[in-house]
N, C-alpha and C positions, 0 to 999 in steps of 0.2 A: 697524664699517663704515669706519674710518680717517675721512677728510675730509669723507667721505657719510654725510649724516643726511636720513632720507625727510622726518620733519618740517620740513625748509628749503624743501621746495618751497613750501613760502606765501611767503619772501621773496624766492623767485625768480619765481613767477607772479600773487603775490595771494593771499589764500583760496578764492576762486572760483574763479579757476583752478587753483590748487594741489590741485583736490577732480577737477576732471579729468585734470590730468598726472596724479595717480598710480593713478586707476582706467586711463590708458593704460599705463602704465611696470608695473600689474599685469599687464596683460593679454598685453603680450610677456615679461614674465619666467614669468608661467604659461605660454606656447605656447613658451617654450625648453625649458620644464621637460618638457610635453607636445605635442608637436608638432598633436594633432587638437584640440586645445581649440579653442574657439569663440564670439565673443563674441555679446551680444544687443544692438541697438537701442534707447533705452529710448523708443517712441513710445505713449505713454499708458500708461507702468509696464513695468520690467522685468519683474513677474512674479515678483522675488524670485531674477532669475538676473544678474548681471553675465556672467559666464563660464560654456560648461560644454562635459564632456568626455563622448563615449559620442553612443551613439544615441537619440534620443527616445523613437523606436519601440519600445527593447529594453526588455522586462518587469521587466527584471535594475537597473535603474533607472543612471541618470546619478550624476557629479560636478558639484557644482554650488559655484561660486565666488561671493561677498556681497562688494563693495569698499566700504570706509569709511573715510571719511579725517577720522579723528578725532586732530587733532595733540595733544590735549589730554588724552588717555586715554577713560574710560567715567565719565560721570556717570549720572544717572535718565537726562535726555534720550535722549542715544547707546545704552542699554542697551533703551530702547523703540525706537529704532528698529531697534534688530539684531532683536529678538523680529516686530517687525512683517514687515521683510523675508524672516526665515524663515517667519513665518507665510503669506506669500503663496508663497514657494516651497512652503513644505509641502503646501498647498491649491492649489497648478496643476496640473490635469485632462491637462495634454500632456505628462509622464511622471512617472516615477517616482523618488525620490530615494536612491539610494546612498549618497551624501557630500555632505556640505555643508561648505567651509571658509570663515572669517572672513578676510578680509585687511585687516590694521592698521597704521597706517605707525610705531606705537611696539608694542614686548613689553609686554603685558598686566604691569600690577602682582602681588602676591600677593594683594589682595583682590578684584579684577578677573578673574583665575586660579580663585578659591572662589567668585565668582557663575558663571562661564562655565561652571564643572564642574560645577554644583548645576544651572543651567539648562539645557545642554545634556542631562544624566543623565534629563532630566525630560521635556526633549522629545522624546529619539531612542527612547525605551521608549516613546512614546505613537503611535511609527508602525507600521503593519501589519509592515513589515520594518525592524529597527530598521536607521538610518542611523549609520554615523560619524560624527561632528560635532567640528571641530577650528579651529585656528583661528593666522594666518601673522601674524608680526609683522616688528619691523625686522633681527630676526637670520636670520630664515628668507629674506626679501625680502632684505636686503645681502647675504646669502650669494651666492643669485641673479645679484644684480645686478653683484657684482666677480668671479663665473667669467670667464674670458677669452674664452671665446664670446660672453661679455654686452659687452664694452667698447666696440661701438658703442651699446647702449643706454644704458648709463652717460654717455658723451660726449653723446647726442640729449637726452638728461633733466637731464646736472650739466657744461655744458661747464667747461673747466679755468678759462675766464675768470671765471664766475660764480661759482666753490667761492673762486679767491679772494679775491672781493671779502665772501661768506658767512665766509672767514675772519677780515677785516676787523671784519664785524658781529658778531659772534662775541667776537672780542677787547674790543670799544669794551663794550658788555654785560657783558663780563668784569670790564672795572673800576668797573661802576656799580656791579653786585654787589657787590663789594668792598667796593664806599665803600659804601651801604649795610648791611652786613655790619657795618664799624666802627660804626656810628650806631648801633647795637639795642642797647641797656641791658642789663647781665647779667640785668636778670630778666626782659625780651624773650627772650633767648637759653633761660633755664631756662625759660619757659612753653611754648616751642616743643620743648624736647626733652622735654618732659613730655607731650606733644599725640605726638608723633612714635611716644614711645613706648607710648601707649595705641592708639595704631592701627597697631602691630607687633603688640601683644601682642593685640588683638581677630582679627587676621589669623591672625596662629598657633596661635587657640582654633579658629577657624573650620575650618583645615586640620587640626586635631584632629576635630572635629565630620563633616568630608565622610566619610569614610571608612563611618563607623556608615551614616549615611543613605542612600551610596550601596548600601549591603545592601541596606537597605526596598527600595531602586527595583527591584535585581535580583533580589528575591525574588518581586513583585507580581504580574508576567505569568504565573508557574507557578503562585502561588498561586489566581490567578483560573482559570488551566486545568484545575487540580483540582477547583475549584467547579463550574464548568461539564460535567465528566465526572460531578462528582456528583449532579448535579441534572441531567442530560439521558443518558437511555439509550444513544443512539444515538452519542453522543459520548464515552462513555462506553466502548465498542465498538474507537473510535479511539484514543483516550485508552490503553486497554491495551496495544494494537504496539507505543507507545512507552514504555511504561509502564516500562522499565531506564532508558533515557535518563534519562528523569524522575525517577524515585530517583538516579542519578548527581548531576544536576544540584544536586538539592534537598541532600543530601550536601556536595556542594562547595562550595555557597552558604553553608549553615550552619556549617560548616567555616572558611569563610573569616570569617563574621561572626562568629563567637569567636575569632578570630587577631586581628581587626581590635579587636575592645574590649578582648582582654587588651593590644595595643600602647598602645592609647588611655588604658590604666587608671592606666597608671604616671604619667601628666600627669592625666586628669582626678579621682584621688584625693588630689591637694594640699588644695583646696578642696573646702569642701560642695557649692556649686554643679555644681563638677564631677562629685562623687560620684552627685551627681542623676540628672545625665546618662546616667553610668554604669548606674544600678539603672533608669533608666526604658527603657533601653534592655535590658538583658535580661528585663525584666518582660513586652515587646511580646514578643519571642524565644521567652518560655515559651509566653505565652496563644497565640502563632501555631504553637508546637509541638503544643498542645493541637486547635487546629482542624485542626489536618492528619490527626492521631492518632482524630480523632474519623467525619472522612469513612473513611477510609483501611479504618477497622474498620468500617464499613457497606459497605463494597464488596468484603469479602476475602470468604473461601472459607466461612467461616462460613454467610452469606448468599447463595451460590453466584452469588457476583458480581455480587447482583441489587439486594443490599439499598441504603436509604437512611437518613441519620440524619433525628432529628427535626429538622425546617427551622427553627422555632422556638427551639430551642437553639444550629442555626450562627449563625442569626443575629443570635443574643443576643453568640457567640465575635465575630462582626465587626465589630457595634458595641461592644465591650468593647478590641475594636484599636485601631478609630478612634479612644477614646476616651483609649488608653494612646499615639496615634501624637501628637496633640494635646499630650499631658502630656511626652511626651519634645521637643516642636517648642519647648514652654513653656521646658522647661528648659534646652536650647543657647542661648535667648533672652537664659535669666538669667547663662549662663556665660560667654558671649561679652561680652555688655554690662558685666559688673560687673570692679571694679578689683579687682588681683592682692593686694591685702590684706584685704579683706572680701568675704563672698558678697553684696552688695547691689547693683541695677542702679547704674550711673552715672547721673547726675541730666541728663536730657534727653538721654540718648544717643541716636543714631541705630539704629532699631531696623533687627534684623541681617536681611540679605534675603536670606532663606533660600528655596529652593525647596521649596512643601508636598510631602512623598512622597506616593506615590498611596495612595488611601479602598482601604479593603477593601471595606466592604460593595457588592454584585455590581449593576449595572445589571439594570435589566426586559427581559426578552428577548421577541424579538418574539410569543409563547408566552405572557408572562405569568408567567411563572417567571423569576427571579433566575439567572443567570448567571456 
């Protein structure tokens, strides 16, 4: 962003102020970007929408923009409330949601990046129509902000007089650091890159780890639509028109989730922990190959499309998932956590906050049969 840094608006307005200039300074570089965007009021709660794009009315659902001006990145705090605020967007009765984007006055970290993608994978499969969910930081925002159509916005938010004086502060900061910097004791210095590098390397176990998990999540919704043609006739009926689609899919899916652990295999078979990983993840693979194998041959032609397996024994397959999704959730815990020289956890680590992939076993449908 050259001179312009979004996180300076605190020393230009305050933090309290600095938390509304840049939900305004979002709101015009969103409506340069989209000319119908539209902001909300927030009189007794936005509702979960700062901005949005589309018609209420349309069934086809809105864009809906989340501002947070969090100069300091995503701790717990900031992490609950982005969950909260989508959670009232999710649950607003006055339309429907398409997209949802984050706007953030810094670029998400690499671990901040592995919660947003574990979180968001989690939430946008749990809607009727899944939504996009994504999310703007200071390179997407400064992009924005120094197009040349933008340079009255730029001027109204950073006049030239004030980036000065930000440079000013900027520089006096500069040399404290410094001096500070000389005062840390070599083994200051080596405990910190010690520390630095245990939370590079937990980061890049974890971007190792999303990949597999994000399978489970896009496996989940077919899998349950399976069940649900299994154990319901009439849906059942439906379930067959698209019954290619649905081989395609599942095809693709599985396809992709063995591309995705043979990449993984070559990092996660250094270590045993890793290995773990590995095996407990094609372990869920098999037993979910087996439940699908298992309906599949109760509904074919055999059966004249009529038949059902014993419910007894799926259900035994689904809590045997659960049970292997648990033992694979265990083991990213241990591989993530534990130091690149031993498989043991690290001694008081912070445990890794992983989004649970969704339960197999099928909710009670309103019937009384499993779904």
């Amino acid at each position: 962003m050259g001179m312009v840094r979004l996180v300076d608006l605190q020393f230009l307005y305050g933090v309290a102020g600095a938390r509304e200039q840049f939900e305004k300074l979002c709101g015009q570089l969103i409506s340069s970007q989209y000319p119908g965007a539209r902001g909300v009021r927030a009189e007794g709660g936005d509702g979960g929408v700062d901005f949005f794009i589309g018609d209420q009315t349309d069934p086809s659902g809105i864009i809906v923009f989340q501002v947070k001006y969090f100069p300091s990145g995503l701790k717990g705090s900031q992490k609950q409330q982005i969950r909260e605020s989508f959670r009232q967007c999710r649950e607003n009765t006055a339309f429907s949601l398409k997209e949802w984007i984050l706007c953030v006055p810094l670029d998400l970290s690499p671990d901040e990046i592995t919660w947003f993608s574990l979180w968001s994978a989690s939430e946008a499969s749990a809607l009727l129509t899944p939504a996009r969910m994504d999310w703007w930081g200071e390179t997407k925002l400064g992009h924005l902000l120094l197009l040349p159509e933008n340079s009255g916005v730029k001027e109204r938010f950073f006049p030239e007089e004030h980036l000065r004086r930000l440079v000013e502060i900027q520089d006096t900061l500069a040399h404290l650091v410094d001096d500070l910097h000389t005062r840390l004791t070599q083994q200051d210095l080596a405990q910190l890159a010690l520390e630095r590098n245990r939370r590079e390397l937990k980061a890049q176990r974890k971007q190792i780890c999303v990949p597999l998990l994000s399978s489970l999540h896009e496996l989940a919704p077919i899998r349950a639509a399976f069940r649900n043609a299994h154990d319901n006739l009439w849906e059942r009926q439906k379930f067959f028109f698209q019954a290619k689609c649905y081989r395609k899919q599942i095809d693709y899916l599985l396809e992709i989730a063995q591309k995705r652990a043979a990449i993984a295999g070559s990092e996660l078979s250094i270590d045993p922990d890793g290995r773990n990983v590995l095996d407990a993840f094609t372990t869920f693979l098999q037993t979910q190959a087996n439940y699908f194998q298992i309906m599949a041959e109760s509904m074919g032609l055999q059966t004249l499309f009529l038949g059902k397996a014993d419910m007894h024994v799926l259900d035994e397959f689904a809590s045997k998932m659960d049970e292997e999704l648990t033992a694979l959730e265990e083991a990213i815990r241990l591989y993530v956590d534990s130091p690149s020289d031993v498989g043991q956890p690290v001694a008081g680590a912070e445990q890794v906050d992983l989004i649970k992939a969704k339960r197999t076993i099928p909710e009670e449908s309103a019937h009384g049969r499993r779904v």
